[in-house]
N, C-alpha and C positions, 0 to 999 in steps of 0.2 A: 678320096671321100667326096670331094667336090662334081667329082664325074658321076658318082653312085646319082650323089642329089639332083641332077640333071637328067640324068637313065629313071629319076622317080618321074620328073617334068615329064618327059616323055611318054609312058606310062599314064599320066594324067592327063595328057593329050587322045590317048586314047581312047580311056576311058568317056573323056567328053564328048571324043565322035561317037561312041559307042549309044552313049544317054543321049544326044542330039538325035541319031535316028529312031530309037524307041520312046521318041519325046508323048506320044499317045499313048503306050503302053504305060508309062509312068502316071503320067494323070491318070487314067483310070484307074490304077492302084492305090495312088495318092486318096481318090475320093472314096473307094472300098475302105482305107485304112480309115480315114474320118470316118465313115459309117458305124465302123466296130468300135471306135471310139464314144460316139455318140450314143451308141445301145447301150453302152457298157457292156457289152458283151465279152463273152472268154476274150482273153488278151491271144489265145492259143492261135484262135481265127484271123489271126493277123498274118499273111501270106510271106512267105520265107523269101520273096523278091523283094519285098520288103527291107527285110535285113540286110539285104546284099547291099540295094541300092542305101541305106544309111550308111556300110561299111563305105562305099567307094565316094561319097561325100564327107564324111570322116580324113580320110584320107587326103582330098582334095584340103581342106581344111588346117590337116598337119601341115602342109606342102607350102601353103600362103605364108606362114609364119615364120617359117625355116628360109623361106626366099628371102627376106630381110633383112637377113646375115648372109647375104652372100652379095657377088659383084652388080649383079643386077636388080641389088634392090630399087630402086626406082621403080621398077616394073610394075614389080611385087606390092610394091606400097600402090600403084594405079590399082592392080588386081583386087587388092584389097578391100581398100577404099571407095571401088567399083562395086563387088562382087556383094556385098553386105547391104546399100540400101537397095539396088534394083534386085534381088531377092526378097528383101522384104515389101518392097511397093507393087511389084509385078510379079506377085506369086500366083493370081488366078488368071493371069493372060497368057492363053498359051502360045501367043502367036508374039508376042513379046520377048516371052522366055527363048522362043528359035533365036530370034535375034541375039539378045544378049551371049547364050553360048555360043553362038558363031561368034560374036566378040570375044570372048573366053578363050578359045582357040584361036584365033587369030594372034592374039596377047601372047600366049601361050608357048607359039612358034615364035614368034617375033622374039621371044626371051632368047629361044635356043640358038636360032639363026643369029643374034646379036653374040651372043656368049662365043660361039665356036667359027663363027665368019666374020662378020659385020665391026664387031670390037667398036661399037660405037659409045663413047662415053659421054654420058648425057648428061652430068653435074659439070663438065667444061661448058658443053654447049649453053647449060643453061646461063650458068653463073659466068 
């Protein structure tokens, strides 16, 4: 089970490179979705990339919270505790948001690469 949760990590790496390179394609969906929001117009006109990109944020989402139960929660709690105000403070910077998700990924590896090689146990080191 524990390997599944890690095959999602990975997965979620993916995904991140994935939205790191359509990082312009998303803003401007982002700001079309505000717009139809703003008309109040049919909810229908809200474009199906859309949905996808909520589903794979969703998901990212499930994953933070489940890492916390596991060996490397430390990580998870940084990820966490990370991922939530610089989303909310640097939501219209898009040159910030690159940043950050290259942080994300970076995190991200670092989990796996510690998990399955590294084996470094960081509540010794600290404490």
């Amino acid at each position: 089970m524990e390997h599944l949760f890690y095959f999602l990590v990975l997965i979620r790496i993916a995904i991140q490179i994935f939205l790191l390179i359509k990082k312009t394609y998303i803003s401007d969906l982002l700001k079309k979705v505000e717009s139809v929001i703003t008309d109040n117009s049919d909810p229908l006109r809200i474009p199906k990339h859309y949905v996808i990109y909520l589903i794979l944020i969703f998901i990212y989402f499930i994953i933070l919270p489940i890492g916390v139960f596991s060996s490397q929660y430390i990580w998870f709690l940084v990820l966490l505790f990370y991922q939530l105000p610089t989303s909310l403070i640097f939501k219209k910077k898009l040159s910030v948001r690159y940043i950050k998700d290259i942080i994300d990924i970076l995190i991200l590896i670092f989990i796996l690469v510690n998990k399955y090689f590294l084996h470094i146990d960081i509540i010794n080191i600290i404490f």
